[in-house]
C-alpha positions as CSV (number, residue, x, y, z in Angstrom):
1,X,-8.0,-33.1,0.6
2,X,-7.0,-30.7,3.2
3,X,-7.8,-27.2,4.2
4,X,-10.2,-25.5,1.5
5,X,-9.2,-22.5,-0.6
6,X,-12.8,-20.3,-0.6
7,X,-13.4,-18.4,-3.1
8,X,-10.3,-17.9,-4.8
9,X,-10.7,-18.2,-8.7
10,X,-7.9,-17.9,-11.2
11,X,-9.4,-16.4,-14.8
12,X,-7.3,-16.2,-17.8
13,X,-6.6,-13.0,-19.1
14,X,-7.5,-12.0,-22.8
15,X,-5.0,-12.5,-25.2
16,X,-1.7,-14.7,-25.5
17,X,-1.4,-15.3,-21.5
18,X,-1.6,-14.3,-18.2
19,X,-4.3,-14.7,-15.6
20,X,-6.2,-13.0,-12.7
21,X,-6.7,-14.0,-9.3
22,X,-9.7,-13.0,-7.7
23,X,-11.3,-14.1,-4.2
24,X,-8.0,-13.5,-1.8
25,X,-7.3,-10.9,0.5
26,X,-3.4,-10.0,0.8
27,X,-3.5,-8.1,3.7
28,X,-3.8,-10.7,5.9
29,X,-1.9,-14.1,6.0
30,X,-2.4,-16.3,3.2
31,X,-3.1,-20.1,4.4
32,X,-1.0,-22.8,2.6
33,X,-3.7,-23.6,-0.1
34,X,-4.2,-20.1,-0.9
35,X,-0.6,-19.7,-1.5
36,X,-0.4,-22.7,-3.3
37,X,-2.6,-21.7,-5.8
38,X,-1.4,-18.7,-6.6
39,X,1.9,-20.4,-7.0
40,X,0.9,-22.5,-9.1
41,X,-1.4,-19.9,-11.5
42,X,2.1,-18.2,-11.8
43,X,3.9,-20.9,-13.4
44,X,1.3,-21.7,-15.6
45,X,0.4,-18.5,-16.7
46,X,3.4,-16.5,-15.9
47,X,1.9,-13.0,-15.2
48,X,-1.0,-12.5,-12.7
49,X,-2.9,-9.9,-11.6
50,X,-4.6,-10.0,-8.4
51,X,-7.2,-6.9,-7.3
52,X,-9.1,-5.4,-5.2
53,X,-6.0,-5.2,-3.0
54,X,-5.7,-2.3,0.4
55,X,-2.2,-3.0,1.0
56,X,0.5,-1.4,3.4
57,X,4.0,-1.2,2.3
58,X,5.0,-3.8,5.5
59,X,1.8,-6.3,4.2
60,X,3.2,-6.1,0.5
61,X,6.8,-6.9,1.7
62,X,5.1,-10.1,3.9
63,X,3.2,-11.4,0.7
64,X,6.2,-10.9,-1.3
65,X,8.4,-12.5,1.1
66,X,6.0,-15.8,0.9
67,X,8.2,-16.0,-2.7
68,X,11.5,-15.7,-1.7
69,X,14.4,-13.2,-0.2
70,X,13.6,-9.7,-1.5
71,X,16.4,-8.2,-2.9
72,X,18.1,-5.0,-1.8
73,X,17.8,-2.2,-4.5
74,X,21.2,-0.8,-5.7
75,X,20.3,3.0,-5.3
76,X,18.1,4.0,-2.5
77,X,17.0,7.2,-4.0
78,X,14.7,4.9,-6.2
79,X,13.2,3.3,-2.8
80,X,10.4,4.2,-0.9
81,X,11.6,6.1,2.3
82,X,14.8,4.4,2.3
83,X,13.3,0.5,2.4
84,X,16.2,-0.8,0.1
85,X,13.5,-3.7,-0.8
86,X,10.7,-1.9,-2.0
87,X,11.1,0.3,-4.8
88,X,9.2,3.6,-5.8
89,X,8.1,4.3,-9.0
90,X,6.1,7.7,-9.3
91,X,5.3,9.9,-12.5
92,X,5.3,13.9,-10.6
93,X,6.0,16.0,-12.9
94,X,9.6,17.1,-11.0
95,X,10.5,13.8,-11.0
96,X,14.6,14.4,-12.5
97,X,14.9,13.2,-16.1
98,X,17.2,10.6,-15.2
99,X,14.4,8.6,-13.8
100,X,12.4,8.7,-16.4
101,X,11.0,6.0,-18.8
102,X,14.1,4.2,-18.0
103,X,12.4,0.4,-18.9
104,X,11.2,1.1,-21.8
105,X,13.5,-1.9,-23.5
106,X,12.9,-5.1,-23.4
107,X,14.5,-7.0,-20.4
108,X,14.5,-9.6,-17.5
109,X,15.3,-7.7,-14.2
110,X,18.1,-8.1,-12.3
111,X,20.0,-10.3,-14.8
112,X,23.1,-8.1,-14.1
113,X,23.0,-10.4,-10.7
114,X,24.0,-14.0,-10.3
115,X,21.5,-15.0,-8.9
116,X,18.9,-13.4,-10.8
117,X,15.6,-12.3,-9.8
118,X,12.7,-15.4,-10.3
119,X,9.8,-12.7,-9.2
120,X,8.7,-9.4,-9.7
121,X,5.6,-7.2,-8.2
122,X,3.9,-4.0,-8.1
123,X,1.6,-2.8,-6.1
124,X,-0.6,0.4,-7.7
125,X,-1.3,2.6,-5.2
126,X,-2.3,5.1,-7.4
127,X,-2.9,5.0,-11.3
128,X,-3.7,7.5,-14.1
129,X,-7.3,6.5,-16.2
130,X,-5.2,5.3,-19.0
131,X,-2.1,4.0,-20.2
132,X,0.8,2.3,-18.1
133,X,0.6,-1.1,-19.1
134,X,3.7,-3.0,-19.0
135,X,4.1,-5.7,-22.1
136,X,5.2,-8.9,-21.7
137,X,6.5,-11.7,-23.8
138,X,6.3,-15.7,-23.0
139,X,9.8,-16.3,-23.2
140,X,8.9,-20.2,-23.5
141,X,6.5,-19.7,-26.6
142,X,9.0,-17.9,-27.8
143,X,11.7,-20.4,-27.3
144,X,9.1,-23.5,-28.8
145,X,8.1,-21.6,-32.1
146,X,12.2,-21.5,-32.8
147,X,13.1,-23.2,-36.2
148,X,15.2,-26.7,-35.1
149,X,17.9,-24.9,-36.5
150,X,18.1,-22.2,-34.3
151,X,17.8,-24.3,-31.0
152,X,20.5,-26.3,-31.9
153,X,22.7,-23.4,-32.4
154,X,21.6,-21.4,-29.5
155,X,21.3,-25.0,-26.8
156,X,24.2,-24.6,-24.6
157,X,25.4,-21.3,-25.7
158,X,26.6,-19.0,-22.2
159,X,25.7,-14.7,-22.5
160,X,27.4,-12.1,-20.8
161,X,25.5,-9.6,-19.1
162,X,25.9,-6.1,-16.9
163,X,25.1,-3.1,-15.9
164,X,26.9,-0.1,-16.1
165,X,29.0,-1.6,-18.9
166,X,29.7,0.9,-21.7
167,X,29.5,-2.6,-24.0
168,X,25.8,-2.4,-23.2
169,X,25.3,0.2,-26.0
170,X,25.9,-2.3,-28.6
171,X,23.1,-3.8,-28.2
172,X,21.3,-1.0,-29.2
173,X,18.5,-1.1,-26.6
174,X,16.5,2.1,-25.1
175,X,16.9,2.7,-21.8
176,X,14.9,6.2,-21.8
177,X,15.5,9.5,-22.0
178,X,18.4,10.1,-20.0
179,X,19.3,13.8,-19.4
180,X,21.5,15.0,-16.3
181,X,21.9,11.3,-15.0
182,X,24.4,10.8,-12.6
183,X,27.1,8.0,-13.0
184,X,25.6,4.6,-13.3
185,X,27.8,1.7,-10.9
186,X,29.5,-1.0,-13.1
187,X,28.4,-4.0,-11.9
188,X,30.9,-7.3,-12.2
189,X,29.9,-9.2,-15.5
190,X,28.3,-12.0,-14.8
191,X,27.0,-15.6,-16.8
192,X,24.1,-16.6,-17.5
193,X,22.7,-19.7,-20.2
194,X,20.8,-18.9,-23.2
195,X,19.0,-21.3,-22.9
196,X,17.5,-22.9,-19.3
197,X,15.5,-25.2,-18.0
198,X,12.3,-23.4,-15.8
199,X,12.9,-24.2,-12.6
200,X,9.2,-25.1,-11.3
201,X,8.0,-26.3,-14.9
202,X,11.1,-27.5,-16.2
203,X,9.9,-26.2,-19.6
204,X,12.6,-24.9,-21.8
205,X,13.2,-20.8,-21.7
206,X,14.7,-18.4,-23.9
207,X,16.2,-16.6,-21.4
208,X,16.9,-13.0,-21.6
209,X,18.6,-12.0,-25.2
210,X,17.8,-8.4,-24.5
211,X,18.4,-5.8,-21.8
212,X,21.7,-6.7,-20.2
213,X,23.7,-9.2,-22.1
214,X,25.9,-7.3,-24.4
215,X,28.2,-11.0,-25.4
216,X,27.9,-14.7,-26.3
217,X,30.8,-16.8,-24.7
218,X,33.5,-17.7,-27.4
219,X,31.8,-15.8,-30.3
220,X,32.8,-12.8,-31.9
221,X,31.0,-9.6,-30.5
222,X,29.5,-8.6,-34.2
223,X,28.2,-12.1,-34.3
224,X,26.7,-12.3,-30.4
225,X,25.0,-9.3,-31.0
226,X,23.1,-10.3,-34.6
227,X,22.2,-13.5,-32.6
228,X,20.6,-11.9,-29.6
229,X,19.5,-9.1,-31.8
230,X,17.2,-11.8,-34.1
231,X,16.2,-13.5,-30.8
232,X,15.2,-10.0,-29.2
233,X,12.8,-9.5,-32.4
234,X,11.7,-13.2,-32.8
235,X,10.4,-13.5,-29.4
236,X,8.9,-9.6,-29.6
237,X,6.4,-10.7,-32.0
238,X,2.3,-9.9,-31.3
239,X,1.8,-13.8,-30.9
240,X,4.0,-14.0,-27.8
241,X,2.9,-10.6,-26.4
242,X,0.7,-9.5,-23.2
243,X,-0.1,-6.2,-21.6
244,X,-0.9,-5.4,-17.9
245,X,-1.7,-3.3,-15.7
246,X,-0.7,-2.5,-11.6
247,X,-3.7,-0.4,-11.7
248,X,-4.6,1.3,-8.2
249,X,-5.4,-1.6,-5.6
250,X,-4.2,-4.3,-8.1
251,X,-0.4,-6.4,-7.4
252,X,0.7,-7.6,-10.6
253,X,3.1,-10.2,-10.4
254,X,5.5,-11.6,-13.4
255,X,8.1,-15.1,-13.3
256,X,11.1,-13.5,-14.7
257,X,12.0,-17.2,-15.9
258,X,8.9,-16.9,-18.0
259,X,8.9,-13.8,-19.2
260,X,10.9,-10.9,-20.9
261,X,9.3,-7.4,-19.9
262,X,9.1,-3.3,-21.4
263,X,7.5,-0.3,-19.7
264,X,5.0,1.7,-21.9
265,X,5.6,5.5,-22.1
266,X,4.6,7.8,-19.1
267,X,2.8,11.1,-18.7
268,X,4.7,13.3,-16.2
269,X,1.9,14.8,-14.2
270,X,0.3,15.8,-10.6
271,X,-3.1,16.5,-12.3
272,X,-5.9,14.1,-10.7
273,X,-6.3,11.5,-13.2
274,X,-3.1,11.1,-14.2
275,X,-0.6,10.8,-11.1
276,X,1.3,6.7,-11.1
277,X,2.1,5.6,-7.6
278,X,3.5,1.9,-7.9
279,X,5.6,-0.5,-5.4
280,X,8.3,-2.7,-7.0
281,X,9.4,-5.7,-4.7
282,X,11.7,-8.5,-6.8
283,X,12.5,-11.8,-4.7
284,X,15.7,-14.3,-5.5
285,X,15.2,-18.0,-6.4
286,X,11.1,-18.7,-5.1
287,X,11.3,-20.7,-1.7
288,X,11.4,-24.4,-2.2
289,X,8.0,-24.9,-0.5
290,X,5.9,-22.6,-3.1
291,X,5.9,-26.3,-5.4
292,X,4.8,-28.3,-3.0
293,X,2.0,-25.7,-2.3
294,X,1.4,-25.0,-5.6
295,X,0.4,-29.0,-6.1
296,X,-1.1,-29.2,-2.5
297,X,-3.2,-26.5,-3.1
298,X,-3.9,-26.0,-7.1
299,X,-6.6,-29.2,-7.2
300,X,-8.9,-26.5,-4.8
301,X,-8.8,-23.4,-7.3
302,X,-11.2,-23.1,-9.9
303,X,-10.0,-21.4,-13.4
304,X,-12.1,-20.2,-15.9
């Protein structure tokens, strides 16, 4: 059977999905079997939240590392001391109004790049008593509950998506507040299916109707936007929905394969109580040895 996995327990969450990891310690080097079955509790449950976590910024990069290449942030001043990997997200009340509640729409991060992002974490380091959940949506529920109909329509079909594009706005989706923001870099457009095949599960995924994709390949742009619109509000429904939290000590982890994403609102504060201090680290395409963990080690884990 190989080495053992002690005390490491994956425990669904309540509600539609999503689990929690208990038993592991990140801060020191996970062994294979460890790994593997947190790799494995991601792609079946999609979102996970492991606690009881006393992290440094350089052991959160090494855990996240275990996934894949983290990427390198666009802006620095959104990263924490100038580490272009690791991004800062903090709620004082001075923070400008440009970077405020800006992911409060529904999207999959870093579609804008080809590749995209496959993971996403936060680390709290600090969280108010309430509130700051991010929701989630199981973008292959989703995908499954669509009328026949629809997936033979959608199957095949090719979206545009950007950042920085001024086509964006005809989508229609909130970005946040905005006020005094400086100019925002246009990105190349890039392609990305519909419709895809999860790369670990090989499930089929609705993948990413809102956010960045402001165009369908070889439809008319009134049209592409009704169908991603529909999608958008099809897959937003309460049966496909979950909320989280990166509360303080907790890394909460997403497969943006799996899942679409939206910030909840934020309280701007220093008061005690109610300051947010989170890590962001996203890694490109999960290294090709978290399967073969993920089966070596999943048989050791027990779920509840």
């Amino acid at each position: 059977m190989g080495e053992h996995a002690p005390g490491l327990q994956i425990i669904r969450m309540d509600g539609a999905f999503g689990a929690c990891v208990d038993g592991v310690d990140l801060s020191t080097p996970l062994n294979p079997h460890q790994f593997g079955c947190i790799a494995r509790a991601l792609r079946d449950h999609h979102v996970l939240a492991l606690p009881n976590q006393r992290l440094t910024p350089q052991a959160f990069a090494a855990f996240a590392r275990l996934w894949g290449a983290p990427i390198d942030f666009f802006d620095l001043d959104y990263c924490l001391d100038g580490n272009p990997n690791i991004l800062l997200i903090d709620n004082r009340e001075d923070c400008p109004a440009y970077k405020r509640d800006n992911a409060l729409h529904w999207h999959v991060d870093s579609t804008y790049e080809s590749p995209p992002v496959a993971v996403t974490m936060l680390y709290g380091v600090e969280s108010p008593t309430q509130a700051n959940e991010t929701l989630f949506a199981d973008m292959v529920a989703a995908y499954a509950a669509l009328p026949a109909a629809t997936k033979a329509l959608i199957d095949g079909l090719i979206v545009e998506h950007g950042m920085g594009d001024p086509r964006l706005s005809l989508a229609g989706e909130k970005r946040g507040p905005g006020g005094d923001e400086p100019p925002v870099q246009i990105r190349p457009t890039v392609r990305h299916p519909l419709v895809m095949r999860h790369p670990q599960s090989g499930e089929k995924v609705l993948y990413a109707p809102s956010g960045s994709p402001f165009g369908i390949v070889g439809m008319p742009t009134d049209e592409a936007i009704a169908v991603l619109r529909g999608l958008k509000e099809h897959a937003v429904q309460p049966q496909f929905i979950q909320s989280a939290s990166a509360s303080a000590g907790t890394v909460l982890i997403w497969d943006n394969y799996a899942v679409m994403h939206s910030a909840t609102p934020t309280r701007y504060s220093n008061k005690d109580g109610e300051r947010r201090v989170v890590y962001g680290i996203r890694t490109r395409e999960t290294v090709d040895l978290a399967e073969a963990r993920a089966n070596e080690g999943a048989a050791q884990c027990t779920s509840t």
